[in-house]
N, CA, C and O atoms as a Tripos MOL2 file, in Angstrom:
@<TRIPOS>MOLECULE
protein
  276   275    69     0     0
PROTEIN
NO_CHARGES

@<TRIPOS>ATOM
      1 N          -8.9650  -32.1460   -9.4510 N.3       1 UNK1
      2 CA         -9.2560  -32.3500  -10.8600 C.3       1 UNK1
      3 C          -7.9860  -32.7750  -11.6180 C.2       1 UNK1
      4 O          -8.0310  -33.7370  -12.3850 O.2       1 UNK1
      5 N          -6.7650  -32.0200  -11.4020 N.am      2 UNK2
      6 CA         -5.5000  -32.7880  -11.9480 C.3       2 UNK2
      7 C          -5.4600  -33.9810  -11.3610 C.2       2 UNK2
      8 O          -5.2560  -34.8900  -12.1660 O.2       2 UNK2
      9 N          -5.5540  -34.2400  -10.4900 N.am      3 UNK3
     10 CA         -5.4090  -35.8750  -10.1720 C.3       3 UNK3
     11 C          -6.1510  -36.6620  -10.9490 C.2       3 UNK3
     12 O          -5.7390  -37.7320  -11.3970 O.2       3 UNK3
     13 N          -7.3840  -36.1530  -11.1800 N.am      4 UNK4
     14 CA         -7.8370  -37.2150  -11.7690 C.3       4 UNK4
     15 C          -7.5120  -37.8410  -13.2200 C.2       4 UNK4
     16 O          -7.4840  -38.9320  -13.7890 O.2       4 UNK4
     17 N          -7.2550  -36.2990  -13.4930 N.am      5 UNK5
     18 CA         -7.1620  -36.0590  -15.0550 C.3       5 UNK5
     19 C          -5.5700  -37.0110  -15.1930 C.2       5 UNK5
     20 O          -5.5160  -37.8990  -16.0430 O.2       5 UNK5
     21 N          -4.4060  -36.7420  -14.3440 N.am      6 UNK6
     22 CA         -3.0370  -37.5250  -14.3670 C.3       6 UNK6
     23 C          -3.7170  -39.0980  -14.4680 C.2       6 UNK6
     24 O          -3.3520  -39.7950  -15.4140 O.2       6 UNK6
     25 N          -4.7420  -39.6710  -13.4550 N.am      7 UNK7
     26 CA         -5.2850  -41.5020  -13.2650 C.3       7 UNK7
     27 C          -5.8710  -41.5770  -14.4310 C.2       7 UNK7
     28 O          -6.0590  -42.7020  -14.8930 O.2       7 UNK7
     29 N          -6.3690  -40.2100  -15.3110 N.am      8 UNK8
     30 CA         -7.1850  -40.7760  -16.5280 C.3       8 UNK8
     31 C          -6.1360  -41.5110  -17.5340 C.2       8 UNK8
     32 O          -6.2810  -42.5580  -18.1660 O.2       8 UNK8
     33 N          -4.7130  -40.3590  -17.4550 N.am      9 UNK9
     34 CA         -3.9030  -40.7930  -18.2080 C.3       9 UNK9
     35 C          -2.9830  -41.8560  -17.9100 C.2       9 UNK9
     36 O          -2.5920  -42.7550  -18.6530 O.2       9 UNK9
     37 N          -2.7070  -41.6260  -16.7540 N.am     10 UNK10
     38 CA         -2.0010  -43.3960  -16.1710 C.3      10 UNK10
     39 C          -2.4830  -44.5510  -16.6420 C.2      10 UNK10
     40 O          -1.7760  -45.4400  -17.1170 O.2      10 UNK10
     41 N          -3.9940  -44.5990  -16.5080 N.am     11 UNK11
     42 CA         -4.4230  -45.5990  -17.5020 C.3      11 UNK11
     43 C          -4.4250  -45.9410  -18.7550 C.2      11 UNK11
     44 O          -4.4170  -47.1250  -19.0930 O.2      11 UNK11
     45 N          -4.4370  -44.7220  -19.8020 N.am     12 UNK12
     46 CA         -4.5510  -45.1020  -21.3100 C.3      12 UNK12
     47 C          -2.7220  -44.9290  -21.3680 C.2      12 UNK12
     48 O          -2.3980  -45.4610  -22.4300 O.2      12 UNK12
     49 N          -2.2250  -44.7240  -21.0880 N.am     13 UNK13
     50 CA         -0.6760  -44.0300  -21.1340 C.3      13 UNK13
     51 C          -0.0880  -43.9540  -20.4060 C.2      13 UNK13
     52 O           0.1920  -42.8560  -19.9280 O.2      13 UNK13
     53 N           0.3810  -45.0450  -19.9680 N.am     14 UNK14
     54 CA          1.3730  -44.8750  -17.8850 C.3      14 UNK14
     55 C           2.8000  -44.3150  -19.0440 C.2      14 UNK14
     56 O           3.3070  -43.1930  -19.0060 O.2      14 UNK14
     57 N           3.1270  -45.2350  -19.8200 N.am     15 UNK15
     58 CA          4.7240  -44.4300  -19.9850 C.3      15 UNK15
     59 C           4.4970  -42.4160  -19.9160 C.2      15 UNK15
     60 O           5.1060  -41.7340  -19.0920 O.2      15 UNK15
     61 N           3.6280  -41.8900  -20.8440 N.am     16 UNK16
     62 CA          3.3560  -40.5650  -20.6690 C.3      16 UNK16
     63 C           3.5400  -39.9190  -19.6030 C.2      16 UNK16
     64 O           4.3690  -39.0420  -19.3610 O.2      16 UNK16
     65 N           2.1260  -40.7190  -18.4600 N.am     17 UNK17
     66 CA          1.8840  -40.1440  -17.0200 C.3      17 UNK17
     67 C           3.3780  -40.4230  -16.0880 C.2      17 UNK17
     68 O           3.4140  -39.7040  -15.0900 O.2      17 UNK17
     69 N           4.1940  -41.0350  -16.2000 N.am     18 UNK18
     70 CA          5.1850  -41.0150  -15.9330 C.3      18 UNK18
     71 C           6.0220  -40.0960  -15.8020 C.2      18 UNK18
     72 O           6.3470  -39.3430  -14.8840 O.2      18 UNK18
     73 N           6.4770  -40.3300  -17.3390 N.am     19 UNK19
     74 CA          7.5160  -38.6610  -17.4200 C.3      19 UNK19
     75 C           6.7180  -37.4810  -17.3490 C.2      19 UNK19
     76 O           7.3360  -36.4460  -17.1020 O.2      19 UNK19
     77 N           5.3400  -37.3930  -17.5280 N.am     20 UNK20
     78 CA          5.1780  -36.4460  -16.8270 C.3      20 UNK20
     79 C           5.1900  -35.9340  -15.2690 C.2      20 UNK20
     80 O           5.4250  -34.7710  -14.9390 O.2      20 UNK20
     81 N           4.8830  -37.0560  -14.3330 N.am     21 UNK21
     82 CA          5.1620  -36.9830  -12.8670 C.3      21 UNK21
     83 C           6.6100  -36.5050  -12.4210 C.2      21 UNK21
     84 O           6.9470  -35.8980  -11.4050 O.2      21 UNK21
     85 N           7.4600  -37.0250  -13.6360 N.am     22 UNK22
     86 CA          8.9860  -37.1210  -13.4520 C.3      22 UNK22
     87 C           9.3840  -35.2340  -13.6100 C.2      22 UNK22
     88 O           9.8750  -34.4530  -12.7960 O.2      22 UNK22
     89 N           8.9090  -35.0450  -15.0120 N.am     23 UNK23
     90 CA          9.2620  -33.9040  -15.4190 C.3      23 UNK23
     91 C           8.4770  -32.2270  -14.5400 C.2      23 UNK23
     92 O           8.9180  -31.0770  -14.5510 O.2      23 UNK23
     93 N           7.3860  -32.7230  -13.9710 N.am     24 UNK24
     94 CA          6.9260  -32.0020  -13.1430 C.3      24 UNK24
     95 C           7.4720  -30.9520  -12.6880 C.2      24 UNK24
     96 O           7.4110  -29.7950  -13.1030 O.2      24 UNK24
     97 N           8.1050  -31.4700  -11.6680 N.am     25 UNK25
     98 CA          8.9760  -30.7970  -10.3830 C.3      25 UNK25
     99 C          10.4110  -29.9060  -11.3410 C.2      25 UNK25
    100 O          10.9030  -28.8350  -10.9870 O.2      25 UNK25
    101 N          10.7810  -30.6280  -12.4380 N.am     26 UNK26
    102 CA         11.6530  -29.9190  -13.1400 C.3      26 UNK26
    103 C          11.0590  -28.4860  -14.1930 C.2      26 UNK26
    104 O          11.6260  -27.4770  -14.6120 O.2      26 UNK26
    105 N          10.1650  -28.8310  -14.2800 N.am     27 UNK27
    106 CA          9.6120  -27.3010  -14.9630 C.3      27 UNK27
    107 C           9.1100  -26.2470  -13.6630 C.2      27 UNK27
    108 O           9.4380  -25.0610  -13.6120 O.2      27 UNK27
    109 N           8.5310  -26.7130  -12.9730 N.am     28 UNK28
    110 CA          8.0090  -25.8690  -11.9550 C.3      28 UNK28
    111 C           9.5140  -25.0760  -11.4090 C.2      28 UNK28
    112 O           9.5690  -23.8920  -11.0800 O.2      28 UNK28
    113 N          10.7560  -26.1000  -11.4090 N.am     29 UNK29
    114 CA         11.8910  -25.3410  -10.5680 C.3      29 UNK29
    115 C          12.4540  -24.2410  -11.7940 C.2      29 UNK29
    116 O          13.0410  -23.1980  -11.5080 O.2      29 UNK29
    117 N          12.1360  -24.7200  -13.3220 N.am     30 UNK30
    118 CA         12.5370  -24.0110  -14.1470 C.3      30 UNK30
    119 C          12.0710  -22.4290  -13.6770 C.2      30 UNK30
    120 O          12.7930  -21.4780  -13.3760 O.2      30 UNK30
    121 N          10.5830  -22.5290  -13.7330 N.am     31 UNK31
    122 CA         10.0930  -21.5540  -13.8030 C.3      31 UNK31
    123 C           9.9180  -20.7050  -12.7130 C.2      31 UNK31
    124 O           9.2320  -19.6910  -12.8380 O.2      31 UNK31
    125 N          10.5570  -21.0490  -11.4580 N.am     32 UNK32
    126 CA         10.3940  -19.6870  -10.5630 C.3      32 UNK32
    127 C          11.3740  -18.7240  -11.0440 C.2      32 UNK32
    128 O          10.9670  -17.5960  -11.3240 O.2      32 UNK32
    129 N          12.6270  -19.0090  -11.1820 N.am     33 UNK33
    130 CA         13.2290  -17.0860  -11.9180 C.3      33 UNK33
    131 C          12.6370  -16.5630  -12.9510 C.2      33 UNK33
    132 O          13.1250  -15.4550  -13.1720 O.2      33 UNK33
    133 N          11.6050  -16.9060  -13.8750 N.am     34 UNK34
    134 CA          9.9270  -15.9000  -14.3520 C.3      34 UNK34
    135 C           9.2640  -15.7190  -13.8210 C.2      34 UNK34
    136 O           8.5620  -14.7550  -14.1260 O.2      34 UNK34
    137 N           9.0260  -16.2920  -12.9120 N.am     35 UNK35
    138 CA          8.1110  -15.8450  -11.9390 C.3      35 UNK35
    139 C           8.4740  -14.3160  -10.7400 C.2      35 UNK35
    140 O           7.6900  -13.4240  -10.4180 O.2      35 UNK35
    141 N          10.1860  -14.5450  -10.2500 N.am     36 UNK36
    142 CA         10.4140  -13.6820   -9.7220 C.3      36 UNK36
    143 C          10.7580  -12.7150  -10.8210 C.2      36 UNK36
    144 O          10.5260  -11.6000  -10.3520 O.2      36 UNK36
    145 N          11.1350  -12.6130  -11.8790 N.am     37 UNK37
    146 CA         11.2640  -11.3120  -12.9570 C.3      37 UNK37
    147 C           9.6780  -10.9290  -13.1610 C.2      37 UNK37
    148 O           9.2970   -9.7650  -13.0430 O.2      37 UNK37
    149 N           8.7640  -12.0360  -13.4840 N.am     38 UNK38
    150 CA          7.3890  -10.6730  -13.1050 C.3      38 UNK38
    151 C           6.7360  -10.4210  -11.7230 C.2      38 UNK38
    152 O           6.2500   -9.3620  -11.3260 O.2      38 UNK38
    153 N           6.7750  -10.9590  -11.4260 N.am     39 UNK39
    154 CA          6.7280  -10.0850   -9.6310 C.3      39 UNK39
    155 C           7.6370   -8.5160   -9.6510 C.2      39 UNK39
    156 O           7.3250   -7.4950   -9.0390 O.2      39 UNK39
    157 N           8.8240   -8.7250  -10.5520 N.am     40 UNK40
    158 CA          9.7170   -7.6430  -10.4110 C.3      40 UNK40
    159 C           9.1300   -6.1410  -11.0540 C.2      40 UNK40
    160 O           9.2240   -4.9820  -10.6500 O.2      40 UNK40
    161 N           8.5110   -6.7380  -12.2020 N.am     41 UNK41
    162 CA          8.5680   -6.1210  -13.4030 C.3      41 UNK41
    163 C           6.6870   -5.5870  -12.9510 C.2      41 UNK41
    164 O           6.0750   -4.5770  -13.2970 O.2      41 UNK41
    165 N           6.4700   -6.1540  -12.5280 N.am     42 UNK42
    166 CA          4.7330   -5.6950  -11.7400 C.3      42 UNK42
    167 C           4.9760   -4.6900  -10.9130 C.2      42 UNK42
    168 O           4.2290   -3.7240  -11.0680 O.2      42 UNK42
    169 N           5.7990   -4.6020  -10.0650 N.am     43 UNK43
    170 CA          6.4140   -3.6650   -8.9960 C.3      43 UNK43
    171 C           7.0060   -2.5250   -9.6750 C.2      43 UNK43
    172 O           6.6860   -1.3590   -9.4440 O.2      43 UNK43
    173 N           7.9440   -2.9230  -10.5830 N.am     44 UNK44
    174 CA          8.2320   -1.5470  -10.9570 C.3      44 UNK44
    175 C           7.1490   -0.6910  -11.8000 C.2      44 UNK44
    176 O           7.1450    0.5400  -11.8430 O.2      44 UNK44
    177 N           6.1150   -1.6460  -12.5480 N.am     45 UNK45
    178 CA          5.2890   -0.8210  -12.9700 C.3      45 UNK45
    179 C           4.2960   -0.2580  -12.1350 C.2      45 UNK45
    180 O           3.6550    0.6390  -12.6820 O.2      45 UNK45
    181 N           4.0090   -0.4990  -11.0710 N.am     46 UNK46
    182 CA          2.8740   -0.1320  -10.2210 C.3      46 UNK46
    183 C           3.7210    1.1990  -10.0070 C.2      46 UNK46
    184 O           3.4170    2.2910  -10.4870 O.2      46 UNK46
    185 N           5.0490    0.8840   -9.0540 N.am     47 UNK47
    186 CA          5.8600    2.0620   -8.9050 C.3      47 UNK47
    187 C           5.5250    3.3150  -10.0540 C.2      47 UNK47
    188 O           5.0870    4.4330   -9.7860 O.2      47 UNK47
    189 N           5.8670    2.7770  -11.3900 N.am     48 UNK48
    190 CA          5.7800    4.0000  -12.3140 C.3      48 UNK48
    191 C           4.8530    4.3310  -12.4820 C.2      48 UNK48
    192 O           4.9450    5.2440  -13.3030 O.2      48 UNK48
    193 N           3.6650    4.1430  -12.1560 N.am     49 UNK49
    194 CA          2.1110    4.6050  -12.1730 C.3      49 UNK49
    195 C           2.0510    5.7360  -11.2430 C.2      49 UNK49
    196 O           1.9650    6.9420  -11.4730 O.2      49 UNK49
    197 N           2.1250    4.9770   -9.9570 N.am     50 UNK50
    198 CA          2.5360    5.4850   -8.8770 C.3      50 UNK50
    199 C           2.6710    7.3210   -8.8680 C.2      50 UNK50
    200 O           1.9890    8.2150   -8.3670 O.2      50 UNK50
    201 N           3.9440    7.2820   -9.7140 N.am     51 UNK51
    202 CA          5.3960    8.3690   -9.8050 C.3      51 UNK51
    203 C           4.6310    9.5320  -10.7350 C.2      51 UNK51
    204 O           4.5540   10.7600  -10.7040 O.2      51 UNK51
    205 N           3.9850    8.2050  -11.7770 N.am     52 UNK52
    206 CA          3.3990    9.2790  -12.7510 C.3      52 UNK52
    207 C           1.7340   10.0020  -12.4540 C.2      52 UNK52
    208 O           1.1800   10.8690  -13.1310 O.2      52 UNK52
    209 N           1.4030    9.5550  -11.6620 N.am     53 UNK53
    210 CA          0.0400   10.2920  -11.1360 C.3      53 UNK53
    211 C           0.2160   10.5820  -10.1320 C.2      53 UNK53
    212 O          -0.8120   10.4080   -9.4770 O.2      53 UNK53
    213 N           1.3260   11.1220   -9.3220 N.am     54 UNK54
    214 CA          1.0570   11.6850   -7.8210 C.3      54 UNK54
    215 C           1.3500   13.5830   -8.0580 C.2      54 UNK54
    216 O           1.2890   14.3060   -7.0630 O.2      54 UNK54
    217 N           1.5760   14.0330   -9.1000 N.am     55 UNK55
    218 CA          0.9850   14.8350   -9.3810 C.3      55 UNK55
    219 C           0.0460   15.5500  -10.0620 C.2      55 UNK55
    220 O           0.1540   16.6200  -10.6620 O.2      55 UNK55
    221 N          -0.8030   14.8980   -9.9120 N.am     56 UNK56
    222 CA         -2.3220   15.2580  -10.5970 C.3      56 UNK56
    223 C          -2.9980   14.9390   -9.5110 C.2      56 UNK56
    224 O          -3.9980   15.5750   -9.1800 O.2      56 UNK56
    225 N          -2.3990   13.6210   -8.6280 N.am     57 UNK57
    226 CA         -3.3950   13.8300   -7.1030 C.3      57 UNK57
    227 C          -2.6590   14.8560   -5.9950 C.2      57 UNK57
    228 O          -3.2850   15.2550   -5.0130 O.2      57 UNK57
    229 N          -1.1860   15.2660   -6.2670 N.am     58 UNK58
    230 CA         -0.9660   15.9920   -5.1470 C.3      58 UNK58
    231 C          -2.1570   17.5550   -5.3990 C.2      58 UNK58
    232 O          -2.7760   18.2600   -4.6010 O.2      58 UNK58
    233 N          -2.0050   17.5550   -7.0910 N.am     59 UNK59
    234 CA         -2.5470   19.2160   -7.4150 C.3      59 UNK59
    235 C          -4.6840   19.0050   -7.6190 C.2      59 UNK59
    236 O          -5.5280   19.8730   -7.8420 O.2      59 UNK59
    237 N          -4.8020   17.8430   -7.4570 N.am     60 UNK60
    238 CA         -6.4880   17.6570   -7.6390 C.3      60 UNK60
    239 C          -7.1680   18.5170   -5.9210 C.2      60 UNK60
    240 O          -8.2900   19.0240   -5.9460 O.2      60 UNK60
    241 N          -6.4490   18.5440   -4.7990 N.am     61 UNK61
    242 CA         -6.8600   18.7730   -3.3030 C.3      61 UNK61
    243 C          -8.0000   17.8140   -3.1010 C.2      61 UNK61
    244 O          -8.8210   18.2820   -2.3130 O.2      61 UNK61
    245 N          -8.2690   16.7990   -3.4900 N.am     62 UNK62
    246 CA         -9.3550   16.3520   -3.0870 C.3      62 UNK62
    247 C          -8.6810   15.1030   -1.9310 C.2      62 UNK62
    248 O          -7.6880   14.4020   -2.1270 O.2      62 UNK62
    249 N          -9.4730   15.1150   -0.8610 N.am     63 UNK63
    250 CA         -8.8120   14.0470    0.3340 C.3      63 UNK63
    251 C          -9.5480   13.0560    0.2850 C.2      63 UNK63
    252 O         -10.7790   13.0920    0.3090 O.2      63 UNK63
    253 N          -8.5700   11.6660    0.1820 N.am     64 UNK64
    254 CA         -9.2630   10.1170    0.0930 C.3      64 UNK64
    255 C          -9.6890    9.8420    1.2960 C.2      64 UNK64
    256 O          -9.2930   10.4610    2.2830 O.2      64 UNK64
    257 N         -10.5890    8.8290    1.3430 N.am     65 UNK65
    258 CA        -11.4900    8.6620    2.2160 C.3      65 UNK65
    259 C         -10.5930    7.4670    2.9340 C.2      65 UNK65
    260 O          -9.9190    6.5770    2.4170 O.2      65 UNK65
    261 N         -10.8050    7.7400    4.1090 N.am     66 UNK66
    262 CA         -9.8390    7.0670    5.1430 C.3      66 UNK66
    263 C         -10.1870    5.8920    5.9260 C.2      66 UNK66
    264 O         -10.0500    6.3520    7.0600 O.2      66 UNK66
    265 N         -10.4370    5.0500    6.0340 N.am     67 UNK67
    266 CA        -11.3210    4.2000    6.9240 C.3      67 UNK67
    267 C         -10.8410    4.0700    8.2230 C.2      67 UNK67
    268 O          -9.7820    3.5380    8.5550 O.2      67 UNK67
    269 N         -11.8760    4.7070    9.1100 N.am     68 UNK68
    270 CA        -11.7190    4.5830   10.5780 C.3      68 UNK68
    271 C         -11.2680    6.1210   10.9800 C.2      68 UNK68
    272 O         -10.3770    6.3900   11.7860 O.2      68 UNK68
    273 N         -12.1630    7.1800   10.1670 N.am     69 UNK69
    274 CA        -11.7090    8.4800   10.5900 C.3      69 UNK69
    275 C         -13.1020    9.2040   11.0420 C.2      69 UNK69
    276 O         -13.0870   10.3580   11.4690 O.2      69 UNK69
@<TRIPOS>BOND
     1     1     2 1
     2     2     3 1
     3     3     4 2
     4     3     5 am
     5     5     6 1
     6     6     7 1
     7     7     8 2
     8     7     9 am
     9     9    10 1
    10    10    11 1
    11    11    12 2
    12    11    13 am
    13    13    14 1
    14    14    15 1
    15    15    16 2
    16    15    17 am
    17    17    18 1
    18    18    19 1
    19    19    20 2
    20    19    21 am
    21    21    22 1
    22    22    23 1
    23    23    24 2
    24    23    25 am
    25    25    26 1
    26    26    27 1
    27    27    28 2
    28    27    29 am
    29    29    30 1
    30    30    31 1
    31    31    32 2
    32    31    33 am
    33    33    34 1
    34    34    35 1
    35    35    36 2
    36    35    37 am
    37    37    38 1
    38    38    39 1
    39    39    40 2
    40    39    41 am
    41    41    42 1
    42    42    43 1
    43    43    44 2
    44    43    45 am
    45    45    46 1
    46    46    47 1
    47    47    48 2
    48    47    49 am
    49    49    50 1
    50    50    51 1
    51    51    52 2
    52    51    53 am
    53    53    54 1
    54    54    55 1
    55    55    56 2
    56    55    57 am
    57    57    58 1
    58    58    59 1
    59    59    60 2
    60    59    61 am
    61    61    62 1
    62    62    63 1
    63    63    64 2
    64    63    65 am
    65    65    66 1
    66    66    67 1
    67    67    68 2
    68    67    69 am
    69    69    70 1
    70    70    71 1
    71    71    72 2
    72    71    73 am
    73    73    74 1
    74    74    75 1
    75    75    76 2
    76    75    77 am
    77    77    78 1
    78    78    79 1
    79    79    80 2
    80    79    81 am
    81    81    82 1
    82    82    83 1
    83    83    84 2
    84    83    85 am
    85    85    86 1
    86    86    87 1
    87    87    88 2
    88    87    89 am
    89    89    90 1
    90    90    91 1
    91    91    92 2
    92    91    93 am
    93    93    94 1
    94    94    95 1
    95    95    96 2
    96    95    97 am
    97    97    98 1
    98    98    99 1
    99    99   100 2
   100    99   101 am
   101   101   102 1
   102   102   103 1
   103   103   104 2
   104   103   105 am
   105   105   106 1
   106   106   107 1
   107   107   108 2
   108   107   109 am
   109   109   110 1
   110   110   111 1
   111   111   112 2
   112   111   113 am
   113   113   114 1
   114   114   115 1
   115   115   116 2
   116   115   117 am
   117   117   118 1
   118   118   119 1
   119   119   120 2
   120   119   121 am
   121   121   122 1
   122   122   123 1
   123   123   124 2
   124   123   125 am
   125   125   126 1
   126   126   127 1
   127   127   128 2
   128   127   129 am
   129   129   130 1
   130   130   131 1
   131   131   132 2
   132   131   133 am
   133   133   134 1
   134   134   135 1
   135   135   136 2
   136   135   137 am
   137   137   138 1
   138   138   139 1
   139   139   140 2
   140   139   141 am
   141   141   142 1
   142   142   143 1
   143   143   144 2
   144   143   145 am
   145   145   146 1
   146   146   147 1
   147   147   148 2
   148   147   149 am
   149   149   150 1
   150   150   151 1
   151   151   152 2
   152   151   153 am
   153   153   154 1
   154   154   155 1
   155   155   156 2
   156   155   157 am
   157   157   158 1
   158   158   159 1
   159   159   160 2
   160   159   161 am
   161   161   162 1
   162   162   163 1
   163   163   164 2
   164   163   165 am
   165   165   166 1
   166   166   167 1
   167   167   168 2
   168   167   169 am
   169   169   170 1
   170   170   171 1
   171   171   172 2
   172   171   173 am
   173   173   174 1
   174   174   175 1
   175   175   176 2
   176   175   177 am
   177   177   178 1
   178   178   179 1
   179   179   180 2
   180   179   181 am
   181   181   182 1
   182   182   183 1
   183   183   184 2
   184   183   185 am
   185   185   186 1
   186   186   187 1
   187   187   188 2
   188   187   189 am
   189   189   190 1
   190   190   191 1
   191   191   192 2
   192   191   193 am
   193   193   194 1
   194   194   195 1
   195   195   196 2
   196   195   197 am
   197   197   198 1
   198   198   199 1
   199   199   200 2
   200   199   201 am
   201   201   202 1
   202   202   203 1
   203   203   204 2
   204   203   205 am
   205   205   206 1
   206   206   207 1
   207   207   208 2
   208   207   209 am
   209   209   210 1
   210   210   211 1
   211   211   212 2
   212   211   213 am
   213   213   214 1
   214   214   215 1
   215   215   216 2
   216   215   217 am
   217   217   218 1
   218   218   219 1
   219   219   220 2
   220   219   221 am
   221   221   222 1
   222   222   223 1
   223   223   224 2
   224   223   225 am
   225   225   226 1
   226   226   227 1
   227   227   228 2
   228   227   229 am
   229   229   230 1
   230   230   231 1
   231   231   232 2
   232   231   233 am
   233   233   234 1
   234   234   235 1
   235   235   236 2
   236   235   237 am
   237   237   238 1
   238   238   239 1
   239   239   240 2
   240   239   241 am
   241   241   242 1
   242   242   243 1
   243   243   244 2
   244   243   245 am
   245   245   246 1
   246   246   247 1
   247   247   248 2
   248   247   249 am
   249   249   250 1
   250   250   251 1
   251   251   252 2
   252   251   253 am
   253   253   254 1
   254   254   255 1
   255   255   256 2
   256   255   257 am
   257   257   258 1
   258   258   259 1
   259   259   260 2
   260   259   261 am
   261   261   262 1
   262   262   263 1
   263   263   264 2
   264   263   265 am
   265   265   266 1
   266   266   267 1
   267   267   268 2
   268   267   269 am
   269   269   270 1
   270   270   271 1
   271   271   272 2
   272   271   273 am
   273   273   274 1
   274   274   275 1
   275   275   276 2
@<TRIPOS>SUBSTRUCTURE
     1 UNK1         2 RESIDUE 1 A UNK
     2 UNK2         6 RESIDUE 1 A UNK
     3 UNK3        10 RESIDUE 1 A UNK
     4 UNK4        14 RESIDUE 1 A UNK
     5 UNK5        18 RESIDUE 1 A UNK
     6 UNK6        22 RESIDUE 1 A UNK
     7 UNK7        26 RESIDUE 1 A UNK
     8 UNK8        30 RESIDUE 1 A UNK
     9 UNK9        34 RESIDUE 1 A UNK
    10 UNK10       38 RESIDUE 1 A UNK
    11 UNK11       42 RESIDUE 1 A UNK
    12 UNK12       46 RESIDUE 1 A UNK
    13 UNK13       50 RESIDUE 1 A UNK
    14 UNK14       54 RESIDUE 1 A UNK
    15 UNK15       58 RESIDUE 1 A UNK
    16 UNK16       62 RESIDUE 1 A UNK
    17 UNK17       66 RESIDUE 1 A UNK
    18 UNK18       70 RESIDUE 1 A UNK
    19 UNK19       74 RESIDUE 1 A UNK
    20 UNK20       78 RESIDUE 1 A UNK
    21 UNK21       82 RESIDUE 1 A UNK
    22 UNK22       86 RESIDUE 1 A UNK
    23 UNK23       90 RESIDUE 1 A UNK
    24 UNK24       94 RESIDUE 1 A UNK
    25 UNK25       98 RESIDUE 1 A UNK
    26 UNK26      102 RESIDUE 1 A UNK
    27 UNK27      106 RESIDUE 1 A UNK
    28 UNK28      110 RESIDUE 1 A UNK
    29 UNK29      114 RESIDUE 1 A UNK
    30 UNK30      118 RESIDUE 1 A UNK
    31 UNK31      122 RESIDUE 1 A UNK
    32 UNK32      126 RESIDUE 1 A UNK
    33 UNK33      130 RESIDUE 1 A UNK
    34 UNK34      134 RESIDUE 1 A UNK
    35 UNK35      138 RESIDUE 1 A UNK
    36 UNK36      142 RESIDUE 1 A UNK
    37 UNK37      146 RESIDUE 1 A UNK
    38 UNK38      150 RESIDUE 1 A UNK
    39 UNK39      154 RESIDUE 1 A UNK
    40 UNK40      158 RESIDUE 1 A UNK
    41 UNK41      162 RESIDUE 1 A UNK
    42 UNK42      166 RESIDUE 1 A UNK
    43 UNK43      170 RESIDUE 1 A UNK
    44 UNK44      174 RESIDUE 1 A UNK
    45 UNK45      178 RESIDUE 1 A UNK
    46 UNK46      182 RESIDUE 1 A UNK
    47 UNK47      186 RESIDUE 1 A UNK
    48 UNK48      190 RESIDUE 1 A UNK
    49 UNK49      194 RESIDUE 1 A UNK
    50 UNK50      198 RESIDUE 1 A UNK
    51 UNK51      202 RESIDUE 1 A UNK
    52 UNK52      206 RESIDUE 1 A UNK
    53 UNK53      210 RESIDUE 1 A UNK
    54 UNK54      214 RESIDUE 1 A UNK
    55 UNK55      218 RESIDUE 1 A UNK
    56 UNK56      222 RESIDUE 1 A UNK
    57 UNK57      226 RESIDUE 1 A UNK
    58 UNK58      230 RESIDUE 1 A UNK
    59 UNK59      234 RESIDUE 1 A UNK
    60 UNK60      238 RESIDUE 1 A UNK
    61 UNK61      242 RESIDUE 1 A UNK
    62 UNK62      246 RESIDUE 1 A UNK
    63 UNK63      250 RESIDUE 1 A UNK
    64 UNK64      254 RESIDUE 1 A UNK
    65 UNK65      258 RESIDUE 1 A UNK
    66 UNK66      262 RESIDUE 1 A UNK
    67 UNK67      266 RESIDUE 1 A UNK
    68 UNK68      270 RESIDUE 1 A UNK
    69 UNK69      274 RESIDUE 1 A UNK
């Protein structure tokens, strides 16, 4: 569907579809160190979830269901 949508614009607008083909690859490289800060920042929050409810499941005694037991 982007392809097509880029040939829709190549046609009414090649200078546009251009720098955009051009500029592409330069935002995408922009944007992997945001990408690895939320990957980071997902992790540490799962972690703190984690940290903050493992005592209410250590003190609940109820045992999760295991698959393959």
């Amino acid at each position: 569907m982007k392809f097509l949508l880029w040939l829709l614009l190549l046609v009414f607008c090649w200078p546009l579809a251009l720098l955009a083909l051009v500029l592409y690859p330069i935002v995408w490289l922009i944007s992997i160190p945001f990408r690895i800060v939320g990957i980071t920042f997902e992790a540490l929050f799962a972690f703190l979830k984690t940290l903050l409810f493992l005592p209410s499941r250590v003190l609940s005694g109820k045992e999760r269901a295991v698959p393959g037991r």
